[in-house]
C-alpha positions in Angstrom: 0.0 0.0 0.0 1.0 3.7 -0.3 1.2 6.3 2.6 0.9 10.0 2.1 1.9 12.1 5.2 1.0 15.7 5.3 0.6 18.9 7.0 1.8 22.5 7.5 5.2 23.3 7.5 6.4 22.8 11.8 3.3 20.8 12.0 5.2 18.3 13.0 5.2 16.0 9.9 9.0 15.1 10.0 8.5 13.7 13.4 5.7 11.5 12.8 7.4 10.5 9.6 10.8 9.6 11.1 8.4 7.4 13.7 6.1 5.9 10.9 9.5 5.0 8.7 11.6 3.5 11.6 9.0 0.1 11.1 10.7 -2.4 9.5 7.5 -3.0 7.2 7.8 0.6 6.1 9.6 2.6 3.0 10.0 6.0 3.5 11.0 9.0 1.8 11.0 12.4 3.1 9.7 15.3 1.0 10.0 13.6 -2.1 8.8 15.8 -4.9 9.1 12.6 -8.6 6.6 10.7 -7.3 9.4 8.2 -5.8 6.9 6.0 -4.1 6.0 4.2 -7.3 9.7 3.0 -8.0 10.1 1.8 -4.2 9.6 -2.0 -3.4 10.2 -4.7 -1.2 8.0 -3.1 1.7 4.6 -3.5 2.8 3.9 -0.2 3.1 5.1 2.9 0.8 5.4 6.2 2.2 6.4 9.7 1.6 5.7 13.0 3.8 5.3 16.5 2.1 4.3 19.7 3.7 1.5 21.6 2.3 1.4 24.4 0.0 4.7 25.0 -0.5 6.1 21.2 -1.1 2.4 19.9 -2.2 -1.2 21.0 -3.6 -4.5 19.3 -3.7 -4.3 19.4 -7.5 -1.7 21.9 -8.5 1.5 20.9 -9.6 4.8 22.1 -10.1 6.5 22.5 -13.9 9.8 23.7 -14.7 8.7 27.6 -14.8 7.3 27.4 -11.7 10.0 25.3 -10.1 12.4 28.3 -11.4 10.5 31.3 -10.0 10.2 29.6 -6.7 13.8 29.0 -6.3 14.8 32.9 -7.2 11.5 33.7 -4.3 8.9 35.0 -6.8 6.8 32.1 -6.0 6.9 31.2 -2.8 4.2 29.6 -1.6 3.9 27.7 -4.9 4.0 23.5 -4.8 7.5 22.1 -5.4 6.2 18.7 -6.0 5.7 17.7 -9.9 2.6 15.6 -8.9 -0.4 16.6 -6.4 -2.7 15.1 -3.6 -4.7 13.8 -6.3 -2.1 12.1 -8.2 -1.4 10.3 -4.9 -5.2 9.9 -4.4 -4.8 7.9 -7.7 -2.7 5.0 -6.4 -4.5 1.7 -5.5 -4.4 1.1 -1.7 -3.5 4.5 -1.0 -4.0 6.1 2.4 -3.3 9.4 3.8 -2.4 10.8 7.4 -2.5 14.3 8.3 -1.3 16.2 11.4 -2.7 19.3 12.5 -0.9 21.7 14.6 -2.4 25.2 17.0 -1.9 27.8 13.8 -0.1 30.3 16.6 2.9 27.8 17.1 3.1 26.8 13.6 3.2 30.2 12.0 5.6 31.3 15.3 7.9 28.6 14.0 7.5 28.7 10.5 8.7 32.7 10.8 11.5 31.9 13.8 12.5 28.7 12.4 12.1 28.9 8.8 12.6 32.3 8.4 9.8 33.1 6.2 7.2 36.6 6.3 4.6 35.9 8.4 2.1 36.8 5.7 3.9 33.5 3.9 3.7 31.3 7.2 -0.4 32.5 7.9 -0.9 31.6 4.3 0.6 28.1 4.4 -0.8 27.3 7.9 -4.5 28.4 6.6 -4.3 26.4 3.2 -2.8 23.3 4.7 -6.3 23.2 6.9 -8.3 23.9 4.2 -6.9 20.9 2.0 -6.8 18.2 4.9 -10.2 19.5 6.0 -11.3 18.5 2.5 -9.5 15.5 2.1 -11.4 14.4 5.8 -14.6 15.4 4.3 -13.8 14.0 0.6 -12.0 10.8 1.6 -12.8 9.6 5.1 -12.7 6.1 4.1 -8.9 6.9 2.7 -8.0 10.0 5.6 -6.9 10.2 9.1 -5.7 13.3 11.0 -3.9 13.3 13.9 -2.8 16.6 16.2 0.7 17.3 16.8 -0.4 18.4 20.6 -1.8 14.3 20.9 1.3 13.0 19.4 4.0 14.8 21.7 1.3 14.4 24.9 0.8 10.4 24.2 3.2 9.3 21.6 2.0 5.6 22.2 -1.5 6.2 21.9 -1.6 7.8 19.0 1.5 5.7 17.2 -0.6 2.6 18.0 -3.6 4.0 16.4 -2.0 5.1 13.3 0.2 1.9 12.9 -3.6 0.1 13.0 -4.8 2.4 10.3 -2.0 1.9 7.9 -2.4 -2.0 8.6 1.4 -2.9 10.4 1.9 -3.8 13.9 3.3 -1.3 16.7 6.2 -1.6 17.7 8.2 0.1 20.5 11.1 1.4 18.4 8.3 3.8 16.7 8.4 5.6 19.6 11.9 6.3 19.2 11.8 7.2 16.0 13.1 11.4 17.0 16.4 9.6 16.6 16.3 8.8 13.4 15.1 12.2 12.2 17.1 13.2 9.2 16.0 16.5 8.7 17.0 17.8 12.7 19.2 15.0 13.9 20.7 15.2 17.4 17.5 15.2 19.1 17.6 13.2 22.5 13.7 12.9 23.2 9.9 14.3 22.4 10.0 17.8 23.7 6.5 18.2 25.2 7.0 21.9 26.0 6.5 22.6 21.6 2.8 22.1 22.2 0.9 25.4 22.6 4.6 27.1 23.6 3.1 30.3 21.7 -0.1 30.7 22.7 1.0 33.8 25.0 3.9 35.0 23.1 2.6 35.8 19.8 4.2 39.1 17.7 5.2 42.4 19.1 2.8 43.5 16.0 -0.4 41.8 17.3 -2.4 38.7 16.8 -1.3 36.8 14.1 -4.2 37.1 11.4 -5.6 33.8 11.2 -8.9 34.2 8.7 -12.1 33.1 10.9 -12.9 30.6 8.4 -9.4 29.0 8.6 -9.8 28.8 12.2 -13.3 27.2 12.3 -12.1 24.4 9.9 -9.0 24.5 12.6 -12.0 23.5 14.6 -13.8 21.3 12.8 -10.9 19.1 12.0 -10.2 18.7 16.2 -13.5 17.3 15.9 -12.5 14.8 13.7 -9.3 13.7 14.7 -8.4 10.5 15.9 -8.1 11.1 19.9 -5.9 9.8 22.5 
């Protein structure tokens, strides 16, 4: 089967990847933007993680143009990825998890961290909603989302959970799976503290401006989350 893991950029997606990918019955690729699941093999399950908008779109995708502007900053927000949610939603036996994460910390981290305008990081944080909010509604029988708060709070609880919706068996080392986190390595543990850190520390300009509607999709999608 095939496994598409998304979410907002400092959603937490790397994380729950490096845990998912640490199963032995697992292939996975990180941020992938050719399609590489279709020439993997040998595993039961699949798997790549992409953020959205900037690494993937529900149907956009990326051409050489594009591609070009984005790297010289004139199109920022634009998909990187050559093929789209849809393309993946294509693939027999496909499944897709999503994480969610409070927009406060993720556009916090996305500015401090990624060093992007915080116009760019309230854009991607709204879209990504919007898209796994649809793909819930659209695809339930093929979608899960989880929340990054669940997943640092109870790491077993949710792992186990996810493992049983992508069909492999839990195993302990997934929990340990920070270690093997290519994209920040050195980490020693599951820092707890990164849920709701920002939630009183938000911009010496104000409130971040996240759009009502993003926020009550926000909303709807904690309603439909797999809980602890």
């Amino acid at each position: 089967m095939y496994l598409l893991i998304v979410g907002s950029p400092r959603s937490g997606t790397t994380l729950l990847a490096s845990m998912i990918g640490v199963h032995p019955d697992v292939a996975m690729l990180i941020e992938d933007r050719f399609f590489g699941v279709k020439r993997l093999t040998g595993k039961k399950v699949l798997a790549n993680k992409l953020c959205i908008p900037n690494q993937v779109e529900l149907t956009k995708r990326a051409n050489y143009v594009t591609r070009a502007l984005k790297k010289i900053g004139l199109a920022v927000n634009y998909t990187s990825s050559r093929f789209s949610i849809q393309d993946y939603l294509a693939l027999d036996g496909i499944k897709i998890l999503a994480i969610t994460r409070d927009g406060n910390d993720v556009i916090s981290s996305i500015m401090k961290r990624g060093k992007k305008e915080r116009k760019i990081a309230e854009e991607r944080w709204s879209r990504a909603i919007e898209i796994i909010y649809e793909l819930n509604t659209k695809y339930p029988e093929k979608t899960i989302t989880i929340s990054y708060e669940d997943l640092v709070n109870e790491p077993e609880i949710i792992i186990k959970k996810v493992a049983g919706f992508i069909g492999i068996d839990f195993q302990p080392v997934m929990l340990e799976g920070y270690k093997h986190n290519i994209l920040y390595p050195g980490e020693t543990g599951i820092d707890k503290t990164k849920a709701f850190k920002s939630k009183t520390t938000i911009t010496a300009g104000g409130s971040f401006k996240i759009s009502p509607a993003s926020e009550g999709l926000y909303q709807k999608l904690l309603s439909l989350k797999i809980n602890p």
